[in-house]
N, CA and C of each residue as an Amber inpcrd file, in Angstrom:
protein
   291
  93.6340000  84.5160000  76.6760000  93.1750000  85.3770000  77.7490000
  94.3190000  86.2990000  78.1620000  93.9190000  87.6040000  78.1670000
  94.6870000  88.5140000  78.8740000  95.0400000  88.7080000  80.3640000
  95.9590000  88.6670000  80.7450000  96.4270000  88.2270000  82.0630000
  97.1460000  89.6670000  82.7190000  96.7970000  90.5760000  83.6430000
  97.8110000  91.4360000  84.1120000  97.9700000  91.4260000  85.4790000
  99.0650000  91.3900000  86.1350000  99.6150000  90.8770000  87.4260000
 100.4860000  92.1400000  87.8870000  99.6550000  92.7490000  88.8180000
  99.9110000  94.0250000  89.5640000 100.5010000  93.5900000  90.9230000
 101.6160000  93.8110000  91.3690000 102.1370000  93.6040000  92.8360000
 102.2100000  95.4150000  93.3750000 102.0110000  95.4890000  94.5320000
 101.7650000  96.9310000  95.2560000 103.0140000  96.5760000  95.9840000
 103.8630000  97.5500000  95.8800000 105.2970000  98.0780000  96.8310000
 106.0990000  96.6790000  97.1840000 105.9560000  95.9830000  96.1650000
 107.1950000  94.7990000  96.2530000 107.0330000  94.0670000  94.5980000
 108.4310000  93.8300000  94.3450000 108.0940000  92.6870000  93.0610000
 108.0630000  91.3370000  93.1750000 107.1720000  90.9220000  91.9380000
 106.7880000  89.1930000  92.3590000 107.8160000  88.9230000  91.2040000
 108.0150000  87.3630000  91.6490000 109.2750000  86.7590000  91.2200000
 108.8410000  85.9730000  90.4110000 109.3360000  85.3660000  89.3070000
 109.0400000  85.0590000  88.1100000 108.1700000  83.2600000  88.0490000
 108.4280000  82.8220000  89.5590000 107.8810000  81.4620000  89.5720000
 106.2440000  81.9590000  90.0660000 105.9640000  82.8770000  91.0540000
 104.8640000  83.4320000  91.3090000 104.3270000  83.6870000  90.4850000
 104.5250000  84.5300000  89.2900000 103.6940000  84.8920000  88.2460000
 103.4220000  83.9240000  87.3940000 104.2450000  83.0650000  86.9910000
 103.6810000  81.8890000  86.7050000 103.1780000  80.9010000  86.9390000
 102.6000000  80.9190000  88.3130000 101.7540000  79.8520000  89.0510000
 100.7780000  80.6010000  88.9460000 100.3680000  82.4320000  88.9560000
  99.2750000  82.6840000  88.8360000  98.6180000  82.4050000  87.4280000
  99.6980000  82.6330000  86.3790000  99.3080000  82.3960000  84.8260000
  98.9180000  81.1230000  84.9950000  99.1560000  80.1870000  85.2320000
  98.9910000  78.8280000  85.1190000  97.4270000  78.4720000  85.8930000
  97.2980000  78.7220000  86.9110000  96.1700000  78.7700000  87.9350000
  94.6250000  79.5650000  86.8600000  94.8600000  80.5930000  86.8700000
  93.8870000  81.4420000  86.0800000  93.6190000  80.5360000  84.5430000
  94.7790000  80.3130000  83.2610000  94.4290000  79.6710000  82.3450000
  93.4390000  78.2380000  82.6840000  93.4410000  77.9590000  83.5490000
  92.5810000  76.5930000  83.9620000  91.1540000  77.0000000  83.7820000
  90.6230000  78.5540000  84.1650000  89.5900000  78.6840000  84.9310000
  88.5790000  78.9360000  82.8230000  89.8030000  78.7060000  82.2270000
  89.0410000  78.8030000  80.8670000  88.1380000  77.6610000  80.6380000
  88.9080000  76.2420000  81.2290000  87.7120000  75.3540000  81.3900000
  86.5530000  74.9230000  81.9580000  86.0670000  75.8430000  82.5840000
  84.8870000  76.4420000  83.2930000  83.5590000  77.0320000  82.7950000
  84.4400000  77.9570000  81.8630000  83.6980000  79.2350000  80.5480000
  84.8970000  79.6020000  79.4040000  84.0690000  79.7080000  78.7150000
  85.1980000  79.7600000  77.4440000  84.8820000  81.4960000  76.9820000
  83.9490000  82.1150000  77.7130000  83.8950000  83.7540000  77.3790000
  84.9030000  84.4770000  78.1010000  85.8900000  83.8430000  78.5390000
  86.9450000  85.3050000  79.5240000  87.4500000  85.5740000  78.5740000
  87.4440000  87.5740000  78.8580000  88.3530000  88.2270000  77.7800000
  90.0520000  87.8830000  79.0490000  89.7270000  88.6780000  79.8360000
  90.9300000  88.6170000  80.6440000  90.8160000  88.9610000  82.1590000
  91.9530000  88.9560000  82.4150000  91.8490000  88.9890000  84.4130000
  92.9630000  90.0970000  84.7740000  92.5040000  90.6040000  85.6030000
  93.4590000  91.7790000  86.6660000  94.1580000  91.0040000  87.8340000
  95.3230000  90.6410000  88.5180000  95.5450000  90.1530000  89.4130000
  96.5620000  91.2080000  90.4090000  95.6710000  91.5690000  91.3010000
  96.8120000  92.4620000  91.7940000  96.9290000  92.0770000  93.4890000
  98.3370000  91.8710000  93.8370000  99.0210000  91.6500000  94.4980000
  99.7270000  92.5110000  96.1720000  98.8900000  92.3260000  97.2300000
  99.0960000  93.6560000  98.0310000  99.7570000  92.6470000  99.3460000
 100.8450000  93.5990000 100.3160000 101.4850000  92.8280000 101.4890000
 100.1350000  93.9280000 102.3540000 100.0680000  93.5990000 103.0550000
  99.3950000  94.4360000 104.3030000 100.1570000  94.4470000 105.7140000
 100.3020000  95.7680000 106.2090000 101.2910000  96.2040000 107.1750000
 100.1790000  95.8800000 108.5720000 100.7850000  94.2720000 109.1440000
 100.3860000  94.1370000 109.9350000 100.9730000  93.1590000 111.1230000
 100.5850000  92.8010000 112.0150000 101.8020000  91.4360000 112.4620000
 100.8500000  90.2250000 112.3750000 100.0990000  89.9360000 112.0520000
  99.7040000  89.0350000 112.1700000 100.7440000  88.1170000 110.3970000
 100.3980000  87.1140000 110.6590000 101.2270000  86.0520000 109.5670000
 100.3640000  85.8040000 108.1810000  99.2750000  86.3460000 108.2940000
  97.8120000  86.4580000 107.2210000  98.1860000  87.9530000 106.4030000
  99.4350000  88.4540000 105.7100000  99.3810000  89.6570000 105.6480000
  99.4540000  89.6430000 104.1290000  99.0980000  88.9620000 103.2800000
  99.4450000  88.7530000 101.7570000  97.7140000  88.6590000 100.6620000
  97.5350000  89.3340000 100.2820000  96.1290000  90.1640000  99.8770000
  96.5440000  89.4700000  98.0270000  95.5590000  88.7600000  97.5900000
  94.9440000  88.5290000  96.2800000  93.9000000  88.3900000  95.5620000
  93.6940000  89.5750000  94.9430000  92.4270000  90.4010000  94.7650000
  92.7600000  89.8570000  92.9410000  91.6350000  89.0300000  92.3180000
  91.3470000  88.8530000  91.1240000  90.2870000  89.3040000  90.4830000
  90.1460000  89.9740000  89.6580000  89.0770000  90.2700000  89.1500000
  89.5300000  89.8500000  87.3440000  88.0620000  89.1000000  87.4050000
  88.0640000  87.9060000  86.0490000  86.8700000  88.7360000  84.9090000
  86.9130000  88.9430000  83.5940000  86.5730000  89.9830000  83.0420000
  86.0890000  88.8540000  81.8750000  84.5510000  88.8410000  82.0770000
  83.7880000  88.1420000  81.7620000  82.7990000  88.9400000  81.0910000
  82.5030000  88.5300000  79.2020000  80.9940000  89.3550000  78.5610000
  79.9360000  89.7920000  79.0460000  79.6360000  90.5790000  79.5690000
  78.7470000  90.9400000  80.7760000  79.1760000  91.5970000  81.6820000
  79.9040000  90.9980000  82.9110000  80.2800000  91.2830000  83.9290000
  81.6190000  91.0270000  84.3700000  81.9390000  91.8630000  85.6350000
  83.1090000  91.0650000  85.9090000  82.8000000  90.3120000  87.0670000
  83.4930000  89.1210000  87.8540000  84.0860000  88.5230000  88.7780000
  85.1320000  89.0740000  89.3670000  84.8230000  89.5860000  91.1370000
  86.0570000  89.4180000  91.7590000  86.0670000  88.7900000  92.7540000
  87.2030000  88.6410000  93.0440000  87.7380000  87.4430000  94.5200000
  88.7290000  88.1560000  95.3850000  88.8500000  88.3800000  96.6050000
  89.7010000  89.0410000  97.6640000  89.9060000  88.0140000  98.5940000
  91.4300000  87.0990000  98.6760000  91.6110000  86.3510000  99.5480000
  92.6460000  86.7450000 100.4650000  93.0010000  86.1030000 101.7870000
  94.0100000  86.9180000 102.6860000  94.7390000  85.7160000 103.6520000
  95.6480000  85.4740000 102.8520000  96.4380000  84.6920000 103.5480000
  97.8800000  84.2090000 104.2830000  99.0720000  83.1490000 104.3800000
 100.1920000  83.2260000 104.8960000 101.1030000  83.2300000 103.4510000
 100.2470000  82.9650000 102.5610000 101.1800000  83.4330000 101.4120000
 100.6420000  83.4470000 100.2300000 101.1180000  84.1090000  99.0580000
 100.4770000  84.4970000  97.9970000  99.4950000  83.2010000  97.2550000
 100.6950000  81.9240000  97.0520000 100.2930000  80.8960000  96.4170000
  99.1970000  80.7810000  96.8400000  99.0590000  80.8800000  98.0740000
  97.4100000  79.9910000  98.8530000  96.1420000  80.6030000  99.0000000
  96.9070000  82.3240000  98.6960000  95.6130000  83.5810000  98.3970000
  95.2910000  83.0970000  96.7610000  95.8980000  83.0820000  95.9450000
  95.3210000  82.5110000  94.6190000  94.6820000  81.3840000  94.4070000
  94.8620000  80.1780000  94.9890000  94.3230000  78.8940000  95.1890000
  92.7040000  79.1370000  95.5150000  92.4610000  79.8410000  96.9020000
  91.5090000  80.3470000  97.3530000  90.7080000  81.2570000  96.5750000
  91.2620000  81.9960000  96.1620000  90.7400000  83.1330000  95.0150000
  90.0040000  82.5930000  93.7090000  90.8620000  81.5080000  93.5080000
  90.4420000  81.0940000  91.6040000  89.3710000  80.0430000  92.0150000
  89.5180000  79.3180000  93.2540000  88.5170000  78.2160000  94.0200000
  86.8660000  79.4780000  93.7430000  87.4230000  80.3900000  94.5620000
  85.9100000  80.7420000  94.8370000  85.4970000  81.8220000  93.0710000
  86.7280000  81.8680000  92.3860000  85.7460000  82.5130000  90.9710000
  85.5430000  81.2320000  90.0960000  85.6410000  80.0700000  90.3160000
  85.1570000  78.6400000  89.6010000  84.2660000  78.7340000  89.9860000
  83.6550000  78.5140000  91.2400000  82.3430000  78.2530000  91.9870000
  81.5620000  79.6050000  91.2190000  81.6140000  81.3400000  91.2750000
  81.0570000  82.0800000  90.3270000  80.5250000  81.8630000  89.0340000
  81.6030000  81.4110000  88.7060000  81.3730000  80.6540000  86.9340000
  80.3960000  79.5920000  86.7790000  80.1330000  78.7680000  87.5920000
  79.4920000  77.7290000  87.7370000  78.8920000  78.0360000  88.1920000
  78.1540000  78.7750000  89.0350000  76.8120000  79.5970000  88.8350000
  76.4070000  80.1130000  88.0120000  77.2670000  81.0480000  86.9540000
  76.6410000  82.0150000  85.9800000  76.4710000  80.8660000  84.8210000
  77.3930000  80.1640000  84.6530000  76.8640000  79.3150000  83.4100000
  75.8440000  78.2880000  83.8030000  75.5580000  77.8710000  85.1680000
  73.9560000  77.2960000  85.3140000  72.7250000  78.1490000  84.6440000
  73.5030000  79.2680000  85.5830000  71.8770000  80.0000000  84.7770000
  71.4330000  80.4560000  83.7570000  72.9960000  80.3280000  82.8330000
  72.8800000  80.6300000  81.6820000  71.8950000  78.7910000  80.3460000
  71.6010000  77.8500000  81.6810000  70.9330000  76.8540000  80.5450000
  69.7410000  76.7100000  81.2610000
C-alpha cells in the first residue's frame, strides 16, 4: 500500500510517521483492496489544546474513505481516524456479501 504523509507548515518527525505507517498497514486486515492512503497533517491556529487536525483519506477500488479527527495530539487524531475508517470498511465489505 501506498502511503503519503502531508504535514501543513510544520515537519513531522520520523517516530510520527511511523506510527502513522504502522497504524494504516493494519487497516489491510480489514480489506485487502487498498491501493493507498493520503495522510495529511494540519496544526490549527487556535487556543484551545484540540488544535492538531488528521485528515485520512484511504483509496479504495471504487471509492475513497475519509476521516477528519481533531485532537490534543497527532497520535490520538490517527487512532481516532483509522478507528472510524475500520468501522467504514466493515461496512463496505458487509455489503459487499
Amino acid at each position: 500500500m501506498q502511503i503519503n504523509i502531508n504535514s501543513v507548515h510544520f515537519k513531522a518527525d520520523k517516530r510520527l510517521e511511523s506510527f502513522i505507517i504502522d497504524k494504516l498497514q493494519k487497516t489491510g486486515k480489514f480489506y485487502e483492496n487498498i491501493i493507498g492512503s493520503d495522510v495529511i497533517l494540519k496544526l490549527e491556529n487556535t487556543d484551545k489544546p484540540e488544535n492538531k487536525i488528521a485528515e485520512i483519506r484511504l483509496k479504495i477500488k471504487g471509492n475513497d474513505l475519509i476521516s477528519c479527527k481533531q485532537c490534543k495530539t497527532f497520535e490520538e487524531a490517527i487512532d481516532l481516524a483509522v478507528d472510524a475508517l475500520r468501522k467504514q470498511l466493515e461496512k463496505i465489505k458487509d455489503k459487499k456479501r
